[in-house]
BATORKE-889174 format. One line per 10 residues: number of its first residue (from 1); for each residue x, y, z of C-alpha. Coordinates in pm, 1 decimal. Example, Ala and Ser with C-alpha at 12.3 -4.5 7.8 and 13.67 -1.06 7.14 Angstrom:
REM residues 2
1 = 1230.0 -450.0 780.0  1367.0 -106.0 714.0 .
END
This chain:
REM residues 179
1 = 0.0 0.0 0.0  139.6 326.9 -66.0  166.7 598.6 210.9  268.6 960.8 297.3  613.4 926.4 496.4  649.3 1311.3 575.0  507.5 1679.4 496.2  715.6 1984.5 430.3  674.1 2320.2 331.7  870.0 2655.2 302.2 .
11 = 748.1 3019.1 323.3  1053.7 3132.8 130.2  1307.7 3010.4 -141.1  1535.7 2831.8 38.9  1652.3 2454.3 -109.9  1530.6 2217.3 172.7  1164.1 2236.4 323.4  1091.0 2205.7 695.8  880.6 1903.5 766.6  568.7 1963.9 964.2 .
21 = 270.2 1708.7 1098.0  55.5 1825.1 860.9  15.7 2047.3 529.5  -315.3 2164.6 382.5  -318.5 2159.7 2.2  -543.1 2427.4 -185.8  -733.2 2365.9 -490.8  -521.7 2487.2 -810.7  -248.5 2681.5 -582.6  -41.6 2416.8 -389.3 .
31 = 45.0 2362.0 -11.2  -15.9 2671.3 212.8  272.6 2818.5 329.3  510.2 2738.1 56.9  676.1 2959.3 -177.1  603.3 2760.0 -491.5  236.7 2747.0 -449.0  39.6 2980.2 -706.8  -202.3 2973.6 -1040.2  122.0 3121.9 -1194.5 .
41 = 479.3 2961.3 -1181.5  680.4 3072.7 -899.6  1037.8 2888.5 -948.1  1296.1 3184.3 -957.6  1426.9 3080.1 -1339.4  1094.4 2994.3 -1467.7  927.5 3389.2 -1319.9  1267.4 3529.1 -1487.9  1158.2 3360.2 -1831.1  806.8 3460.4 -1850.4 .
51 = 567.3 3537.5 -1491.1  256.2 3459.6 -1650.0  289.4 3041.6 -1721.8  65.6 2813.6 -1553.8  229.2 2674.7 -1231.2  259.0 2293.5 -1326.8  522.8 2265.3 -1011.8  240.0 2334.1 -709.9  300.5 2035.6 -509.1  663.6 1842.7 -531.4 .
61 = 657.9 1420.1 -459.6  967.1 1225.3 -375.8  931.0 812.7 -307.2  1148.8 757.8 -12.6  1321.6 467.5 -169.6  1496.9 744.7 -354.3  1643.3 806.6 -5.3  1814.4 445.7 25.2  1914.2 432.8 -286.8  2145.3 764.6 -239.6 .
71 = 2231.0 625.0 152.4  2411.4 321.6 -58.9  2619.6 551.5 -276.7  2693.7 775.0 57.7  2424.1 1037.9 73.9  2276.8 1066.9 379.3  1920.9 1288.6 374.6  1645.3 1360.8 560.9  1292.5 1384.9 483.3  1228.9 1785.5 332.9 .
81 = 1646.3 1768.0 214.2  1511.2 1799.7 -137.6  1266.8 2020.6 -152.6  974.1 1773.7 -155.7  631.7 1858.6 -21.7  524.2 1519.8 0.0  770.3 1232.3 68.8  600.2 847.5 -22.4  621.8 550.2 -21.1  543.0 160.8 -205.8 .
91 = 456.7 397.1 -520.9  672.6 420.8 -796.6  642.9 761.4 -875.1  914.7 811.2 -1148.6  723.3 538.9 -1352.1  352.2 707.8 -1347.4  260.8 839.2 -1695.4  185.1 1203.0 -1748.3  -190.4 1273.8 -1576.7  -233.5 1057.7 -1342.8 .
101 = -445.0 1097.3 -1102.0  -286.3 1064.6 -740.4  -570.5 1039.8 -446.1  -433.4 1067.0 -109.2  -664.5 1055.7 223.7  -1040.9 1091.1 150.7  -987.2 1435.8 -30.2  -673.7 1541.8 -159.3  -645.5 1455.0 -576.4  -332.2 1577.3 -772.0 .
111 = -270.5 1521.4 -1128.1  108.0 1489.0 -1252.0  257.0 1750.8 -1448.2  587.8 1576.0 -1531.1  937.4 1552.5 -1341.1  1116.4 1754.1 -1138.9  1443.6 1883.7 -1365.1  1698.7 1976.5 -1077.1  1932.4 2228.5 -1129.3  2255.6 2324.9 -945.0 .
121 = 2094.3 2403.0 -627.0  2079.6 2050.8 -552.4  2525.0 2049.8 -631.6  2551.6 2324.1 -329.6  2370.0 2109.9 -118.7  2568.7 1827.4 -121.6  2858.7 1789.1 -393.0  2822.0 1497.5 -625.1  2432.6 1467.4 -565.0  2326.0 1592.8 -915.9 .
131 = 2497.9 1364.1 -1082.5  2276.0 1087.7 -910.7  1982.1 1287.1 -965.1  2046.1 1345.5 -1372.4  2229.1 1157.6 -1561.5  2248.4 975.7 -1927.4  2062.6 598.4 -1907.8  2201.1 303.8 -2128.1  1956.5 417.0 -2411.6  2097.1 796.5 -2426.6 .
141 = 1800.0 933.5 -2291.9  1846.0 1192.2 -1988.6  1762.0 998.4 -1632.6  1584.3 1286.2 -1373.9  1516.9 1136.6 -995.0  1427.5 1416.8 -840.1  1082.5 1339.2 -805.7  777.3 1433.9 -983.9  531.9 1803.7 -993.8  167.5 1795.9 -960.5 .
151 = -119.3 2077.5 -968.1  -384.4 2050.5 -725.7  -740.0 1939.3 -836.9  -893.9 1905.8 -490.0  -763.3 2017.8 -152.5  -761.6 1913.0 183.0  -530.0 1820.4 451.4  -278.8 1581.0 446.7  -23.3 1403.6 687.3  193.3 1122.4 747.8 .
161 = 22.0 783.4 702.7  -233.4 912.4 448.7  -342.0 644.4 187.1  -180.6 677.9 -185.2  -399.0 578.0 -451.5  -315.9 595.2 -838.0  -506.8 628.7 -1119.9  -397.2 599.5 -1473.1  -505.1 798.6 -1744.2  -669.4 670.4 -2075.5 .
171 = -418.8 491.5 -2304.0  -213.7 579.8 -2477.3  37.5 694.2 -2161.9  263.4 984.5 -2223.6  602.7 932.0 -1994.8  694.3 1207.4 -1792.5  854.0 1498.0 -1917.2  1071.6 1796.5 -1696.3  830.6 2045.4 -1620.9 .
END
């Protein structure tokens, strides 16, 4: 069954989120409190490029199996380290299509956007990370880890333990995409 491990949020800019009990997720802005949630895009480089695109980034999902696979290659984190809102688990994120439909507790529905594309932020945090994050696969194609971006279709609260439910979107499936 897949779960919520941890909830994070951040009133301002910084890299890492600070994990709370709870978060409560608004319909087509994001998580209250944090400085990526809007109907417009707030991350820095995409405002610089043009203020007025659709905020595909509101809420940010990272499976905690991420976590041990970095702990084996000497990467210790904590839950909020990356920037995720949401931190799961026993749901392969990275594999969902573009649109699913991502139910957690009674209320809360997200659809997926696409991936998270990290940038050099992640490099400051801890040296050699991004290259763990993003790299080239065995077909050529770029790998991203860094979780996955949804917008908000219903709110609610949400907090540790919370149900995960997936649902996929009519065939065919698009893969994800950076966003």
């Amino acid at each position: 069954m897949a779960s919520v491990v941890s909830v994070a949020r951040h009133q301002t800019h910084d890299f890492s989120k600070t994990v709370v009990d709870r978060i409560e997720i608004i319909e087509n802005l994001g998580v209250a409190g944090d400085a990526h949630a809007g109907v417009t895009v707030k991350h820095r480089s995409r405002v610089a490029v043009d203020p007025s695109q659709p905020n595909l980034r509101q809420v940010h999902l990272i499976q905690r199996e991420l976590f041990d696979e970095l702990a084996d290659k000497g990467f210790e984190l904590k839950a909020g380290d990356l920037g995720e809102n949401i931190l799961t688990e026993g749901l392969a994120l990275l594999d969902l299509p573009t649109d699913t439909i991502l139910t957690i507790g009674p209320d809360i529905r997200l659809k997926v956007t696409g991936l998270r594309n990290p940038c050099a932020q992640i490099e400051r945090f801890r040296t050699g990370l991004l290259k763990e994050l993003v790299y080239p696969g065995d077909d050529g194609a770029i790998v991203r880890k860094a979780g996955i971006m949804t917008v908000v279709l219903a709110g609610g609260w949400v907090q540790p333990g919370d149900r995960i439910e997936a649902e996929l979107p009519p065939l065919p499936h698009r893969p994800l995409e950076r966003v």
